[in-house]
mmCIF file of the N, C-alpha and C atoms, coordinates in Angstrom:
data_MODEL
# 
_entry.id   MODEL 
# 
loop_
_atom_site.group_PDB 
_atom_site.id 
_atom_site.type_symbol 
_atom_site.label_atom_id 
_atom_site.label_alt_id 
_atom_site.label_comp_id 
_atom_site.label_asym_id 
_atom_site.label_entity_id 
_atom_site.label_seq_id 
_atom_site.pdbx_PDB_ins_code 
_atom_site.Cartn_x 
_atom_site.Cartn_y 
_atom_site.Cartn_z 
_atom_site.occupancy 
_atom_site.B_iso_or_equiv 
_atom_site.pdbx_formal_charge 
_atom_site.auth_seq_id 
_atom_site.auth_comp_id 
_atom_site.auth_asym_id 
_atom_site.auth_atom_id 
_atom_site.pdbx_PDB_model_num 
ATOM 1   N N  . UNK A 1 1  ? -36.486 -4.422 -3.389  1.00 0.00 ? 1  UNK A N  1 
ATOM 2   C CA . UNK A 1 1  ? -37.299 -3.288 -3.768  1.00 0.00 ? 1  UNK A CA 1 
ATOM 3   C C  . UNK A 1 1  ? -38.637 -3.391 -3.030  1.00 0.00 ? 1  UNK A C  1 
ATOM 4   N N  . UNK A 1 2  ? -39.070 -2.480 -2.221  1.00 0.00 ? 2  UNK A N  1 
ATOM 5   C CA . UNK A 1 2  ? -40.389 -2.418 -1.909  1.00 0.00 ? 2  UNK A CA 1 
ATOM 6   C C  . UNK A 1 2  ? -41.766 -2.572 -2.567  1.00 0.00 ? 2  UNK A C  1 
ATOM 7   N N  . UNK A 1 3  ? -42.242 -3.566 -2.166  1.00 0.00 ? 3  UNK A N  1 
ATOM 8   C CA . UNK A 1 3  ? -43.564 -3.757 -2.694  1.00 0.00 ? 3  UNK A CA 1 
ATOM 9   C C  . UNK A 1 3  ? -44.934 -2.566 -2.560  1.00 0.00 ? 3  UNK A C  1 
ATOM 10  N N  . UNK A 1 4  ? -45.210 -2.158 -3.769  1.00 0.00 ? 4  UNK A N  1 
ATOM 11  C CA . UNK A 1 4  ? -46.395 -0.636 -3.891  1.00 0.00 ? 4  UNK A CA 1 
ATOM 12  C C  . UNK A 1 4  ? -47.808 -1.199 -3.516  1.00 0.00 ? 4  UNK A C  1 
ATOM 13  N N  . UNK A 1 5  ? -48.536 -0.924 -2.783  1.00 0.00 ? 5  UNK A N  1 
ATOM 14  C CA . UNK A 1 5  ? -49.708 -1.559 -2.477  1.00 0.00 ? 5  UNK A CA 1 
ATOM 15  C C  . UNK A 1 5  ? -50.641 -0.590 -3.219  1.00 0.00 ? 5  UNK A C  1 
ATOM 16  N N  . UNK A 1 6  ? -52.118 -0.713 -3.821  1.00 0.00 ? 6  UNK A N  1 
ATOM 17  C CA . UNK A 1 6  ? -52.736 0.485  -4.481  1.00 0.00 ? 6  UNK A CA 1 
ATOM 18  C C  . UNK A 1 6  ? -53.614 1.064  -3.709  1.00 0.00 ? 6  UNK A C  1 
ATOM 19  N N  . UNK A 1 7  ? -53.431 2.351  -4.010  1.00 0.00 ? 7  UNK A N  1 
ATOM 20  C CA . UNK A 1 7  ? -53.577 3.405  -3.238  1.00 0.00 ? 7  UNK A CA 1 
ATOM 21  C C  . UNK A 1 7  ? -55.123 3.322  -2.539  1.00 0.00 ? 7  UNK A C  1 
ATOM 22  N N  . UNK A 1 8  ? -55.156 3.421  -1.132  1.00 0.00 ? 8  UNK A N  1 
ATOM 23  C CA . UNK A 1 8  ? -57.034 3.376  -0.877  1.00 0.00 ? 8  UNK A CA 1 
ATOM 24  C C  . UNK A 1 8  ? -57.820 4.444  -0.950  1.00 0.00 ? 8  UNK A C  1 
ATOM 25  N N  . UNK A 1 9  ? -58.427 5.005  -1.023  1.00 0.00 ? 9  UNK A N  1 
ATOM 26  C CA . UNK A 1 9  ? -59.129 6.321  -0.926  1.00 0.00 ? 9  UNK A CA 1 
ATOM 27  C C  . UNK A 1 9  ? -59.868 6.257  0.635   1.00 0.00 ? 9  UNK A C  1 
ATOM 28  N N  . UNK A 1 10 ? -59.453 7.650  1.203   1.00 0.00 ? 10 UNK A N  1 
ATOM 29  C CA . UNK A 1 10 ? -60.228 7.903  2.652   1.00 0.00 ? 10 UNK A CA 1 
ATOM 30  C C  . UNK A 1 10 ? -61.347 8.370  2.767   1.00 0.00 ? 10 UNK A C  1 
ATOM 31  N N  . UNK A 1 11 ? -62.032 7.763  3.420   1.00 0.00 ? 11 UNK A N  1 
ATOM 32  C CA . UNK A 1 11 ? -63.464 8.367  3.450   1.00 0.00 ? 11 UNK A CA 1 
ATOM 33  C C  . UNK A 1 11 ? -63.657 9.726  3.845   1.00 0.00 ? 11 UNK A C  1 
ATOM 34  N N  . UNK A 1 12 ? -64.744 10.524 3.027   1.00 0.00 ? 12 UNK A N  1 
ATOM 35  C CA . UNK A 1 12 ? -64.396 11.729 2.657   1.00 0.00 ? 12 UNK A CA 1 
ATOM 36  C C  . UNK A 1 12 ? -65.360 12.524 3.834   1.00 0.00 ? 12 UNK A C  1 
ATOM 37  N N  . UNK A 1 13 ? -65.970 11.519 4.865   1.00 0.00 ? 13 UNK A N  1 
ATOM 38  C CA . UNK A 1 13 ? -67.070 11.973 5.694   1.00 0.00 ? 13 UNK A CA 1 
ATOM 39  C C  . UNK A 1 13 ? -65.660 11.945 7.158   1.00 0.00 ? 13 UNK A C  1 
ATOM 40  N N  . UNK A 1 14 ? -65.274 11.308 7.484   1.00 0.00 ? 14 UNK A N  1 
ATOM 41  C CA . UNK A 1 14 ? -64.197 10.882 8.326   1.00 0.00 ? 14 UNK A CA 1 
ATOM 42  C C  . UNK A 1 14 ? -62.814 11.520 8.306   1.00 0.00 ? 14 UNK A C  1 
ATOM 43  N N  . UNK A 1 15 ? -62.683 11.429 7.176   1.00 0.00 ? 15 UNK A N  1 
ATOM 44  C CA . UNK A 1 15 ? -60.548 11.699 6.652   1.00 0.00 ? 15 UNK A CA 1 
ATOM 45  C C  . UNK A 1 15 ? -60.012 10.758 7.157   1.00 0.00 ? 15 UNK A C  1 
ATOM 46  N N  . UNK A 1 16 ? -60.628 9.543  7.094   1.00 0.00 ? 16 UNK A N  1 
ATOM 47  C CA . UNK A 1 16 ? -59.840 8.175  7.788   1.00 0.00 ? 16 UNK A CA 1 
ATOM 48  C C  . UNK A 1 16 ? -60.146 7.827  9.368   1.00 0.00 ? 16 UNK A C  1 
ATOM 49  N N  . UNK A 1 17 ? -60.592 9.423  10.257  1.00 0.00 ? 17 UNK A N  1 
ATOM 50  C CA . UNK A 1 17 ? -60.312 8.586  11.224  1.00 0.00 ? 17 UNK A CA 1 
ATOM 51  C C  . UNK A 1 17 ? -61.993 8.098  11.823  1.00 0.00 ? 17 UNK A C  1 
ATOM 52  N N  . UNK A 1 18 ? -61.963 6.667  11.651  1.00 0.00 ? 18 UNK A N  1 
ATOM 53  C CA . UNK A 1 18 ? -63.392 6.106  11.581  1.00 0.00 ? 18 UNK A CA 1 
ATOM 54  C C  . UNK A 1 18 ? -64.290 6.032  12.795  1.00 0.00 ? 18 UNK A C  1 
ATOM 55  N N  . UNK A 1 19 ? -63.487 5.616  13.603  1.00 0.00 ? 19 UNK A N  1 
ATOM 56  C CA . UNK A 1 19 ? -63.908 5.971  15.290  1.00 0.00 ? 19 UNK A CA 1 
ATOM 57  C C  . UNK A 1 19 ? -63.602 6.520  15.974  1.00 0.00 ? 19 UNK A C  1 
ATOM 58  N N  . UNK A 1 20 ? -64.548 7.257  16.943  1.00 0.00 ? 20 UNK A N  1 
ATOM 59  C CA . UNK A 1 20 ? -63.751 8.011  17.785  1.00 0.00 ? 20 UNK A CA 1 
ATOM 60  C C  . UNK A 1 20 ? -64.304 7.931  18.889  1.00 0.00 ? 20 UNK A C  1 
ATOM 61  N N  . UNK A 1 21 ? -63.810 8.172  20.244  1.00 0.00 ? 21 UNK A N  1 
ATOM 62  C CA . UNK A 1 21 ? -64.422 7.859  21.387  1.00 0.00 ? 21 UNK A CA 1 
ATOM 63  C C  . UNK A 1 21 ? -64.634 8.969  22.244  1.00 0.00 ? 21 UNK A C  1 
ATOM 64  N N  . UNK A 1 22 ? -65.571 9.092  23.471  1.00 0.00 ? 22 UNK A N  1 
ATOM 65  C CA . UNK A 1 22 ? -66.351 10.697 23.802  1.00 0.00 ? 22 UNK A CA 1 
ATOM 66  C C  . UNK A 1 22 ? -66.544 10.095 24.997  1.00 0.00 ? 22 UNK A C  1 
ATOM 67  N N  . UNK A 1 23 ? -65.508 11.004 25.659  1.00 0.00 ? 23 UNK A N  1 
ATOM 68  C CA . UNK A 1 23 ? -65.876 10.538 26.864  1.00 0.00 ? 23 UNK A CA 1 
ATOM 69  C C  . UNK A 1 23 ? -67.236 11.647 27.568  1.00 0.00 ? 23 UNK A C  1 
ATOM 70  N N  . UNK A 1 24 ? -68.029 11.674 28.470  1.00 0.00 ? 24 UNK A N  1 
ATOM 71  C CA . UNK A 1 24 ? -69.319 11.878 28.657  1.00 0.00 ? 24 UNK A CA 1 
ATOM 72  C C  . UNK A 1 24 ? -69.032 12.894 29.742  1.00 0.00 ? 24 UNK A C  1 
ATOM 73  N N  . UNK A 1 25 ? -68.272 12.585 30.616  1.00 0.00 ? 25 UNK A N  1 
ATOM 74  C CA . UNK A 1 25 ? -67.776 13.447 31.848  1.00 0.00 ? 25 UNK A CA 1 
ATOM 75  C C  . UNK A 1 25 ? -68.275 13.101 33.041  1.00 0.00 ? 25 UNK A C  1 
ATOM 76  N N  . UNK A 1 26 ? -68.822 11.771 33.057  1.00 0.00 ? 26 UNK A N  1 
ATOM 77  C CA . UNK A 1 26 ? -69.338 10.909 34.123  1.00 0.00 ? 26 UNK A CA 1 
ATOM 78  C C  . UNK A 1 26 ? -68.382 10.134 34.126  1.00 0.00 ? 26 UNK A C  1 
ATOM 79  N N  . UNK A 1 27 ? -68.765 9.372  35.473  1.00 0.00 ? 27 UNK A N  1 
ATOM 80  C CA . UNK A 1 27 ? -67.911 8.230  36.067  1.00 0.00 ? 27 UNK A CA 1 
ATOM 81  C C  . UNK A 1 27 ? -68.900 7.071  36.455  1.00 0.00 ? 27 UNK A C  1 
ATOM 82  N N  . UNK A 1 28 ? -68.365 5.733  36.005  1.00 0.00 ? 28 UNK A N  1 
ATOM 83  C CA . UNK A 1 28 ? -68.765 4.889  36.731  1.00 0.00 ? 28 UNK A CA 1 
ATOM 84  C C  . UNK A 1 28 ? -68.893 4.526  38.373  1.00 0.00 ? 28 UNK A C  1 
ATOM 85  N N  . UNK A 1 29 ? -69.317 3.587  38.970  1.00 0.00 ? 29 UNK A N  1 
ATOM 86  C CA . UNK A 1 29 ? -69.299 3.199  40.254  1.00 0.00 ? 29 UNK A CA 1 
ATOM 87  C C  . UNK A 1 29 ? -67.462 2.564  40.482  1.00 0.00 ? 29 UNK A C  1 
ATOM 88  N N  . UNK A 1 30 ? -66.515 2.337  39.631  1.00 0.00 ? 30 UNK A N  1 
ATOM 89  C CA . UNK A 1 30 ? -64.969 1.566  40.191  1.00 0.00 ? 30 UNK A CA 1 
ATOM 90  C C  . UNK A 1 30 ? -64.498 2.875  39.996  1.00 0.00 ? 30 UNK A C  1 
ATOM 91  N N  . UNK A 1 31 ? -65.277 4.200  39.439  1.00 0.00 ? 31 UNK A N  1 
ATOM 92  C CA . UNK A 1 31 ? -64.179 5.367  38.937  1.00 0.00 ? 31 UNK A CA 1 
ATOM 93  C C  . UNK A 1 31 ? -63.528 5.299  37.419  1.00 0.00 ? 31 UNK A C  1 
ATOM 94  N N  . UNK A 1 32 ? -63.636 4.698  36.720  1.00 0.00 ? 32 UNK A N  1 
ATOM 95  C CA . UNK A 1 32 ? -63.566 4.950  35.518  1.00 0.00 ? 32 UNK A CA 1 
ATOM 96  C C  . UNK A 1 32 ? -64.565 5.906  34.673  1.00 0.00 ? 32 UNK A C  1 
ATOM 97  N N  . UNK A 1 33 ? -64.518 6.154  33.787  1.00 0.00 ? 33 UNK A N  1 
ATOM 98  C CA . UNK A 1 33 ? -64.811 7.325  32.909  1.00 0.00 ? 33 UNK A CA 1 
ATOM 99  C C  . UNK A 1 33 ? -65.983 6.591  32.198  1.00 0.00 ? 33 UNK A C  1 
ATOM 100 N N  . UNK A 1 34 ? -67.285 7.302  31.688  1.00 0.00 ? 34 UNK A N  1 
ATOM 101 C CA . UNK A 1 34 ? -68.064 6.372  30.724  1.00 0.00 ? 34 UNK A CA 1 
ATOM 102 C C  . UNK A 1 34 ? -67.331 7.413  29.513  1.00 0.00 ? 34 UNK A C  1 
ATOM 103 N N  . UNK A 1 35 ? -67.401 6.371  28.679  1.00 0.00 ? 35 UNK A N  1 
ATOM 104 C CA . UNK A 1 35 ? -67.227 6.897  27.411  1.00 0.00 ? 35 UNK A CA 1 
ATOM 105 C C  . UNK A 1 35 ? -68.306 6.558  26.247  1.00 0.00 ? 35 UNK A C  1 
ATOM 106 N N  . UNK A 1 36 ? -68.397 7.122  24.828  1.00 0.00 ? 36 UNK A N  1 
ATOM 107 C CA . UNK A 1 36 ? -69.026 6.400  24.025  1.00 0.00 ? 36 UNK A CA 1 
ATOM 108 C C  . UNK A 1 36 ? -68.297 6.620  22.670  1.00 0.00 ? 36 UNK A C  1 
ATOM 109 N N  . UNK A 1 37 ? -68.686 5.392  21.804  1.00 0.00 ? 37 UNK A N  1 
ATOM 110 C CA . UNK A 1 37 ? -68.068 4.829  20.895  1.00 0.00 ? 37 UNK A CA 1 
ATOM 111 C C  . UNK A 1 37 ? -68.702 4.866  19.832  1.00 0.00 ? 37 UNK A C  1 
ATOM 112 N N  . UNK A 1 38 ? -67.873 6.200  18.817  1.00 0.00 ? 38 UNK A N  1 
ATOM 113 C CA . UNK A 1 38 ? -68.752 6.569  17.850  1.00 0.00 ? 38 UNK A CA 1 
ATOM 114 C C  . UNK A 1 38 ? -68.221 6.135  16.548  1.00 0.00 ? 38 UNK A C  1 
ATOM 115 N N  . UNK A 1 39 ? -68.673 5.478  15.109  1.00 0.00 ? 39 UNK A N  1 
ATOM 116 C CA . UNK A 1 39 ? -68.539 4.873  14.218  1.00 0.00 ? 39 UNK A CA 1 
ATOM 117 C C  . UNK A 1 39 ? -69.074 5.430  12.959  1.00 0.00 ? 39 UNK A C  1 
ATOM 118 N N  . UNK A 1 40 ? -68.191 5.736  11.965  1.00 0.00 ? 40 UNK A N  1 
ATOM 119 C CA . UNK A 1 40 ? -68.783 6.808  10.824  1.00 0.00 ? 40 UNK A CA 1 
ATOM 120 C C  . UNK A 1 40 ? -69.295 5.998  10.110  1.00 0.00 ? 40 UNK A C  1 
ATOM 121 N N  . UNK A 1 41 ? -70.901 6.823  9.695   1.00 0.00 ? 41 UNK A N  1 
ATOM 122 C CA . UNK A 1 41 ? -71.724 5.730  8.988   1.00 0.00 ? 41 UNK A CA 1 
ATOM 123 C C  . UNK A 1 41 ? -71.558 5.300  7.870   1.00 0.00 ? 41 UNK A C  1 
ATOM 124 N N  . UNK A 1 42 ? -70.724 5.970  7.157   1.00 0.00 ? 42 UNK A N  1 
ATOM 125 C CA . UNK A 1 42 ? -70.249 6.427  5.278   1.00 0.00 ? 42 UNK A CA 1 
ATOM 126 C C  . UNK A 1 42 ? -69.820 5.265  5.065   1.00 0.00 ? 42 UNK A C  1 
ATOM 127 N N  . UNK A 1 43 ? -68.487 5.064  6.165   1.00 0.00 ? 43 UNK A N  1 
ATOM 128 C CA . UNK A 1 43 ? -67.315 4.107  5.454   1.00 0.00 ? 43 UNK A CA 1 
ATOM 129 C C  . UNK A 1 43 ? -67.472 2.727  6.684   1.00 0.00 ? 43 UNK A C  1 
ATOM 130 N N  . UNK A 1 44 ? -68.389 2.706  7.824   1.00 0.00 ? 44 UNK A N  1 
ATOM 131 C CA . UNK A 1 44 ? -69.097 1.733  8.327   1.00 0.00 ? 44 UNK A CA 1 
ATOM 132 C C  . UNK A 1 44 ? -67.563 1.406  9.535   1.00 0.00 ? 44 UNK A C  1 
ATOM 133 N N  . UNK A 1 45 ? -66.658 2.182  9.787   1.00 0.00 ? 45 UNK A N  1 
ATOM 134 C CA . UNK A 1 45 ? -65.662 2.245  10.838  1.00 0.00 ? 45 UNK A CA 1 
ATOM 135 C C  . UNK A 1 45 ? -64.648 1.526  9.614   1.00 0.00 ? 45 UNK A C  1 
ATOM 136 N N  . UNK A 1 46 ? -64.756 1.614  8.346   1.00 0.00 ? 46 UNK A N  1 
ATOM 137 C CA . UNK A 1 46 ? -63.129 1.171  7.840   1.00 0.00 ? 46 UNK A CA 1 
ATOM 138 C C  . UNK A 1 46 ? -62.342 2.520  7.459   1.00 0.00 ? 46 UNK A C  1 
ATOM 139 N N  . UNK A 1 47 ? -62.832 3.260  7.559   1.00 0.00 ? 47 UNK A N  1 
ATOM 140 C CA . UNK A 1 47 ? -61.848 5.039  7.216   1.00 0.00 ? 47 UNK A CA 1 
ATOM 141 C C  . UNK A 1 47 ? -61.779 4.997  5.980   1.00 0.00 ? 47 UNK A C  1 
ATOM 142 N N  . UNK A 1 48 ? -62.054 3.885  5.063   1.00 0.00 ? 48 UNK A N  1 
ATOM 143 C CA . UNK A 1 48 ? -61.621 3.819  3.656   1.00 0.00 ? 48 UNK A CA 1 
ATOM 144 C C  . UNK A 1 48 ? -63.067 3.956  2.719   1.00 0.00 ? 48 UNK A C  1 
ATOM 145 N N  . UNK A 1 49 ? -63.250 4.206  1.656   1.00 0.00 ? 49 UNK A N  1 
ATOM 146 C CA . UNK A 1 49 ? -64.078 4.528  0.551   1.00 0.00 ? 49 UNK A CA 1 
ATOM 147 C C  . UNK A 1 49 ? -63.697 3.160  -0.762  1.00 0.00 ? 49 UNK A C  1 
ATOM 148 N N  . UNK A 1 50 ? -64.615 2.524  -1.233  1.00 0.00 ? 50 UNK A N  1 
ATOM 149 C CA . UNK A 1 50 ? -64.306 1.456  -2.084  1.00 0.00 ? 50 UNK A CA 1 
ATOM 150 C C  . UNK A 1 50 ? -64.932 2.148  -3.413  1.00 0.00 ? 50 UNK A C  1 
ATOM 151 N N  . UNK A 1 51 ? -64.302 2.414  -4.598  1.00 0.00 ? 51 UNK A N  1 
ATOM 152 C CA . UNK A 1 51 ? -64.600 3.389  -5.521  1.00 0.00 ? 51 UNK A CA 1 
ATOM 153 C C  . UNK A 1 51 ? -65.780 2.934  -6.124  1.00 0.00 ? 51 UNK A C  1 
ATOM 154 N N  . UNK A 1 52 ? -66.367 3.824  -7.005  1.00 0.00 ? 52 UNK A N  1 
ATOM 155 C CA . UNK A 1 52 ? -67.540 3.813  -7.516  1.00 0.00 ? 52 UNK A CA 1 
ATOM 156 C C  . UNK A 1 52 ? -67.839 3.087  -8.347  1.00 0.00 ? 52 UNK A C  1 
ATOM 157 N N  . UNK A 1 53 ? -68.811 2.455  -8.474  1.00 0.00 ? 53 UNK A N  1 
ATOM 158 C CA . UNK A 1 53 ? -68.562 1.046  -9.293  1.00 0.00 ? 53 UNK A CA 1 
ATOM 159 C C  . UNK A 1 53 ? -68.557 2.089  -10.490 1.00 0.00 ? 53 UNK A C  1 
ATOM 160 N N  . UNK A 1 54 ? -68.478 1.451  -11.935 1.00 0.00 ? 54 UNK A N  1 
ATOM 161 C CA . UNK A 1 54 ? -68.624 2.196  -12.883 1.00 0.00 ? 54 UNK A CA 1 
ATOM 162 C C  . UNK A 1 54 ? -70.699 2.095  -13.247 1.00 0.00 ? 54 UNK A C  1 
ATOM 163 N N  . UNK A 1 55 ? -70.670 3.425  -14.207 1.00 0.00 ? 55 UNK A N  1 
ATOM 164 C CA . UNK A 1 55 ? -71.829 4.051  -14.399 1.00 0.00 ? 55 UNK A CA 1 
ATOM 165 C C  . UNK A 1 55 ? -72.397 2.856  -15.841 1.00 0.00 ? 55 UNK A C  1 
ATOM 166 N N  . UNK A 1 56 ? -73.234 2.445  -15.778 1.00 0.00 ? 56 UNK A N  1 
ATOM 167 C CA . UNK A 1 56 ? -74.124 1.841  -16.839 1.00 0.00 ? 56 UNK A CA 1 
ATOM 168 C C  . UNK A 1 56 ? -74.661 2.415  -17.422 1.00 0.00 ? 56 UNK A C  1 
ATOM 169 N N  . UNK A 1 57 ? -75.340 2.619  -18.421 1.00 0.00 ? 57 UNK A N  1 
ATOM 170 C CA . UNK A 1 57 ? -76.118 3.359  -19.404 1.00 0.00 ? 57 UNK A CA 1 
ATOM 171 C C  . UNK A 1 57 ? -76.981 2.525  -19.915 1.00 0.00 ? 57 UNK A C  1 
ATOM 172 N N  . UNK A 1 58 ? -78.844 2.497  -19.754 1.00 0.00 ? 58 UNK A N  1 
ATOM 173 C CA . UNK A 1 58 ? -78.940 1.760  -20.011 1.00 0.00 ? 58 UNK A CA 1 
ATOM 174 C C  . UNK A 1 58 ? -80.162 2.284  -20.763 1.00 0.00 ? 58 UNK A C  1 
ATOM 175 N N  . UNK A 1 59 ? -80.619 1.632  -21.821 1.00 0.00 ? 59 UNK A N  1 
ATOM 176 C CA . UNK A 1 59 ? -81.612 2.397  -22.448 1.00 0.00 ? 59 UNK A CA 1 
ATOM 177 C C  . UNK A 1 59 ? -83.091 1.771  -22.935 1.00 0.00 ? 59 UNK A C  1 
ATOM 178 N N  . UNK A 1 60 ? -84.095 2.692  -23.125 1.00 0.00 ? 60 UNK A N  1 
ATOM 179 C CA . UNK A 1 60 ? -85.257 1.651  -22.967 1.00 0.00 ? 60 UNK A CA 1 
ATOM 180 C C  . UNK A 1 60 ? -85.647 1.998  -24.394 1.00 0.00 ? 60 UNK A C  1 
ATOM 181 N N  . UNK A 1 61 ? -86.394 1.003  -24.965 1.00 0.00 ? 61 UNK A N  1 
ATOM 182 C CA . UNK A 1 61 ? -86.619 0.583  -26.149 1.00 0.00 ? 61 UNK A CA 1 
ATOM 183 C C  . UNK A 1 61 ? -88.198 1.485  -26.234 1.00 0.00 ? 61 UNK A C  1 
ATOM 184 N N  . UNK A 1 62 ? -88.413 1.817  -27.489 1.00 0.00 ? 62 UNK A N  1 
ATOM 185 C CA . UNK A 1 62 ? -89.184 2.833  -27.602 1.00 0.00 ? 62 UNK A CA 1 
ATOM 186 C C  . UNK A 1 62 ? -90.968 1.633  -27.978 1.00 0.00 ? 62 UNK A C  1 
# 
């Protein structure tokens, strides 16, 4: 029977996909392409969201 792993949540700034690369439309000096290498700041390049911790309530004494 297949093992269920629990479910991750995708980062909701991304939709998972965390990096992406842009190329510029220049070329280097060997002829390759410059590109640049972009990294979503939300989920820090994991595509994933780590849930919310839970909410505290905390109260101050009068």
């Amino acid at each position: 029977m297949p093992q269920h792993s629990p479910a991750t949540r995708v980062c909701r700034d991304c939709d998972g996909f965390a990096t992406a690369t842009i190329t510029t439309g220049t070329r280097h000096a060997d002829g390759s392409r410059a590109t640049l290498r972009v990294t979503c700041p939300a989920c820090k390049g994991t595509g994933h969201t780590t849930p919310a911790a839970a909410r505290v309530r905390v109260r101050v004494g009068k």
